[in-house]
N, C-alpha and C positions, 0 to 999 in steps of 0.2 A: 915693541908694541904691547907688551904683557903688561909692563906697569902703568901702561896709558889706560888698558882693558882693567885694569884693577881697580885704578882711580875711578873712572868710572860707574863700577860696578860701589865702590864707596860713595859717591856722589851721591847713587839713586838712594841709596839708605838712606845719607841724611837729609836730602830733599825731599823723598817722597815718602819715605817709609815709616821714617820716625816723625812726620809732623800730619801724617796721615794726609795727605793731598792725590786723591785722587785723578785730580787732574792735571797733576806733574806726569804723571804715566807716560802721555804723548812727547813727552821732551826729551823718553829716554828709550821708549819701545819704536819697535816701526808700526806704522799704519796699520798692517794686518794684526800682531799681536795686542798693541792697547787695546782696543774694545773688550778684548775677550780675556783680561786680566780686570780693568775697571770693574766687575762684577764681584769676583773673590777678593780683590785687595779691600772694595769699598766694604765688605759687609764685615774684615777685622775688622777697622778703621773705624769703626760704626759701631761695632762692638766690644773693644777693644781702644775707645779714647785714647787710653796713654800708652797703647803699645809701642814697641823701641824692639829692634832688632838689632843684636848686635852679632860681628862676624868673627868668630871663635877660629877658624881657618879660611885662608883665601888662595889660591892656587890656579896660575894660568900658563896656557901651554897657547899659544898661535893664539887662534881666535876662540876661543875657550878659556871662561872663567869661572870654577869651581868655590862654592862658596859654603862652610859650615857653620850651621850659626845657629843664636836660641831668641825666639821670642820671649818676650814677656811683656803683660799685659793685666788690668783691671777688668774683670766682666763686670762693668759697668756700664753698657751702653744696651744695645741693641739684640734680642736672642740671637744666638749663635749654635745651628746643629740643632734647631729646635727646642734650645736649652734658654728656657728665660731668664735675664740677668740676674748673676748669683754675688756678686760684688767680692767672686772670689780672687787672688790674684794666681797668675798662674807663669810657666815658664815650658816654652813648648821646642824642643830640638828640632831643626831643618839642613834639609841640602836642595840646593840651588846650583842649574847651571847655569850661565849665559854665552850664548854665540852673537858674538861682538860685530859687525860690518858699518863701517862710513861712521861710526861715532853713534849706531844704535844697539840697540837689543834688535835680534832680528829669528833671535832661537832662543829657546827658554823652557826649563824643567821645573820642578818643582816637586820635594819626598818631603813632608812633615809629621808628628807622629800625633794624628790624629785622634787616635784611641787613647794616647795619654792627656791630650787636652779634654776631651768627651771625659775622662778618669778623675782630671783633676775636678771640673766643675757639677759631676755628680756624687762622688763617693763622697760618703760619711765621714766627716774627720772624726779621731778617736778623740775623747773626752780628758779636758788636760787631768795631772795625776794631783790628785788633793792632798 
């Protein structure tokens, strides 16, 4: 079952996550969790057009699927963090779990390093060398 919960877990990236469809969510969450993900997924997606998540480690055990991985993304859409689009590009590390049941997501985590994406889209770049 691990490499069932794997594929899966590959699926939603390239179905939902990399084409930004929000309302793919329900085809791979249970009932209880979509709603309360459609909120935080739509407002990348939204600010973040051509975000692409890809999975740099993927790791399952039973019904547990352990995922590391980097976004990346144009702020070009929508403010994010109170931050109005900066049209910078940025690249943001995560970990993700998912608890796998009947072919949904039925458990789900989520560590992203927030403070480096806030980092990327306000600091100063230094000035190139002449």
């Amino acid at each position: 079952m691990t490499e069932e919960h794997k594929a899966l877990v590959r699926r939603y990236y390239d179905e939902v996550i990399n084409v930004g469809d929000v309302d793919g969510l329900e085809d791979f969450f249970s009932p209880e969790l979509a709603p309360r993900l459609r909120a935080s997924c739509g407002a990348y997606f939204a600010s973040f057009p051509d975000v692409h998540n890809s999975i740099d480690d993927i790791v399952a055990e039973g019904d547990t699927v352990f995922v590391r991985g980097t976004m990346t993304g144009t702020h070009d859409g929508a403010p994010i963090k109170g931050i109005e689009p900066t049209g910078r590009r940025v690249a943001v590390e995560f970990a993700e779990s998912y608890k796998v049941r009947d072919g949904k997501f039925v458990g789900y985590w989520c560590q992203a390093d927030v403070a480096g994406l806030v980092r990327q889209l306000t600091e100063e770049k230094e000035p190139a060398a002449a």
